[in-house]
N, C-alpha and C positions, 0 to 999 in steps of 0.2 A: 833220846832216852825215853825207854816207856816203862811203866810199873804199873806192876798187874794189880789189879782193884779186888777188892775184897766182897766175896760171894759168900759171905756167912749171912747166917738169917738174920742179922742186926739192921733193923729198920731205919735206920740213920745214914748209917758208914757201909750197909753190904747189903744184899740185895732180900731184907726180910719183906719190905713193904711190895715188891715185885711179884704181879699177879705169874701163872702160866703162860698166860700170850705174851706177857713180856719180857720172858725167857725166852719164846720161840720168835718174836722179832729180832731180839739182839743177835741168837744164835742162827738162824737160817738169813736178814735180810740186813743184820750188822745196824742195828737199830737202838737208841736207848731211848728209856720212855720218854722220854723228854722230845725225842725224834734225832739228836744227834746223830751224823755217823760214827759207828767205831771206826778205828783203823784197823785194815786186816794182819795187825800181829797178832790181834784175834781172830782165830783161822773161821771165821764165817762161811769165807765162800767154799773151804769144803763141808760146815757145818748145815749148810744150806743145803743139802743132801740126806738130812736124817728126816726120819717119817716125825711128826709132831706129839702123836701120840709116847714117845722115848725121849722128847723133850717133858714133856709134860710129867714123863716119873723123875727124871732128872730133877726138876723141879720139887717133886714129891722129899726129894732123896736129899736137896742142898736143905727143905727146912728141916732136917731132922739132926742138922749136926750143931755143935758147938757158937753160941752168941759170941763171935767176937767184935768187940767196938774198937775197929782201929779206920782213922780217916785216913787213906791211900794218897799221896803230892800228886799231881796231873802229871801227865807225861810233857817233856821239854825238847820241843820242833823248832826250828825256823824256819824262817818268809822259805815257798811260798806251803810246807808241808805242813806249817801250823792252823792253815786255812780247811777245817774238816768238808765245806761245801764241797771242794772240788773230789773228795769220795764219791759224792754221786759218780762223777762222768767214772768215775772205776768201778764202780760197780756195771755199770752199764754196758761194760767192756768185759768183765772179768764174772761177776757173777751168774750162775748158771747152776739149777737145781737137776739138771740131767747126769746121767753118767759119763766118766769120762770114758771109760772101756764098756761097751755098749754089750751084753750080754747079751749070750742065743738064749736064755730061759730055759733048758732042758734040764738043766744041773743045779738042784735046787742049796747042793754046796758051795758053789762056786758063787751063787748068786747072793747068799749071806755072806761070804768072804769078800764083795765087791764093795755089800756095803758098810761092812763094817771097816774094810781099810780108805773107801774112798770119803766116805762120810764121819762118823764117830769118832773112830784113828784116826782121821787126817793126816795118814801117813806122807801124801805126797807133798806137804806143806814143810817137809824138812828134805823127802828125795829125790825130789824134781825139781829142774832149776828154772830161773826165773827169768823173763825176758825184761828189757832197760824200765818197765815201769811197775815194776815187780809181782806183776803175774805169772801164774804157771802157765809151763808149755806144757799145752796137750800130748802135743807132737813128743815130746821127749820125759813121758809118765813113767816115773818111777826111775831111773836112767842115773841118778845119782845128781849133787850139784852141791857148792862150796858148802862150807861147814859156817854158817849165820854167827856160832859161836869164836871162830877166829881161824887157826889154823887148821888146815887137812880136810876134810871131803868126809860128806855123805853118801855112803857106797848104792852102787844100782843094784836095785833088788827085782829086774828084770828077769826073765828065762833065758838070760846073756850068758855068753862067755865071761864078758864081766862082768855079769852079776850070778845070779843064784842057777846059774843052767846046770850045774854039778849039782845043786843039792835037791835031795828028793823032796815030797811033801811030809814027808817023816820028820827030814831032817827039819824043814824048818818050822813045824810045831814044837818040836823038841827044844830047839832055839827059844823061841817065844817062851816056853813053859821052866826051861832050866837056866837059858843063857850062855848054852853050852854049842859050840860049834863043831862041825861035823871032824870037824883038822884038829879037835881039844883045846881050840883056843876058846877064849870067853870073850862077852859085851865089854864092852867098855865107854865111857865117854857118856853122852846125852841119852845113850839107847839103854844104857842101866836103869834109867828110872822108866822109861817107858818097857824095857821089859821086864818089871817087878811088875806091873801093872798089867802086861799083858797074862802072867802064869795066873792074875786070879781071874780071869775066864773061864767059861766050863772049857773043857775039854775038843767039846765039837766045835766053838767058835775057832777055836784057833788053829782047828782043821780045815776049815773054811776059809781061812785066810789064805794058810797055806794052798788050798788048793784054786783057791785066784788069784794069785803070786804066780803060780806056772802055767795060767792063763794069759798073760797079758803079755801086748807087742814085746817081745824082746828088743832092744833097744843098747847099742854101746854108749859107753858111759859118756851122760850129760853133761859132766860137769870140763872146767877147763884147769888144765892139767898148772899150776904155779911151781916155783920152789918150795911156799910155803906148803902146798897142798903132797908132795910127791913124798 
């Protein structure tokens, strides 16, 4: 069981007394001030791909909201995953502030689209699946992989036949911006709340996305097919 800690500016119980470097520790190297590991159900290691300077308004941006005092229970692990030491040797393995789809630089769309899905979204932390010590496969980015939250699958949003090869880059800003699908069906599930989030983007981020969504390896679908998932 893990539960998510409280980032309101409450110098006690949420992260008011937290300078900016230790926003950009916790977020890029899974760090708390105290030096603890997090565990990556905080997506660090794609968070570790944001330029410092956009943690730093980030930071700007948490102390401007609402004091709330509420003390968050620790999260509940057993032997041996209650032992945060052994995060190092995962990071060690897993952590990597590189790209994972290595841009040619020409397209200066496509290169804001990379990192805003590879970095800030941390898209691939729900569509890419995981190998036995729960990292992502490079190898198989974006491709799709079980649903974290229970039943059915997180779809590949490759330039796949299984995934988004049919949809244009129209289409899938329009997606992000309305939640509306090229077929008239809508979001549904975990992606509702991240595509609320995505329509208050301006306009050009989310063409950017799009247009490094039809950049990347296409890939048939990551994930492994269940009863419960089909």
């Amino acid at each position: 069981v893990f539960r998510v800690p409280n980032i309101s500016p409450d110098p006690q119980s949420g992260i008011g007394s937290w300078s900016a470097l230790d926003l950009i520790n916790a977020m890029q190297l899974g760090l708390a001030p105290d030096g603890r590991h997090y565990y990556p159900a905080f997506p660090y290691a794609s968070y570790a791909r944001m330029r410092a300077g956009d943690i730093i308004d980030l930071k700007a941006f948490l102390d401007t909201l609402p004091v709330v005092r509420n003390a968050v229970a620790g999260h509940e692990l057993g032997f041996p995953f209650n032992i945060r030491r052994g995060l190092g040797l995962w990071k060690l393995v897993y952590l990597r502030d590189m790209p994972v789809v290595e841009p040619d630089g020409t397209d200066a769309l496509v290169e804001r689209g990379r990192y805003l899905v590879e970095g800030p979204g941390h898209c691939g932390e729900c569509h890419t699946p995981r190998d036995i010590a729960g990292g992502i496969k490079p190898t198989a980015w974006l491709s799709g992989a079980p649903n974290p939250e229970g039943k059915g699958i997180i779809p590949n949003i490759t330039p796949h036949g299984d995934g988004l090869d049919a949809w244009s880059t129209k289409d899938i800003a329009y997606y992000l911006e309305t939640g509306f699908t090229p077929d008239f069906d809508s979001v549904g599930g975990a992606m509702v709340a991240v595509q609320e989030n995505m329509a208050q983007l301006p306009a050009d981020d989310r063409a950017a996305i799009a247009a490094y969504l039809k950049t990347v390896p296409a890939r048939s679908n990551g994930y492994v097919k269940t009863e419960a998932a089909k």
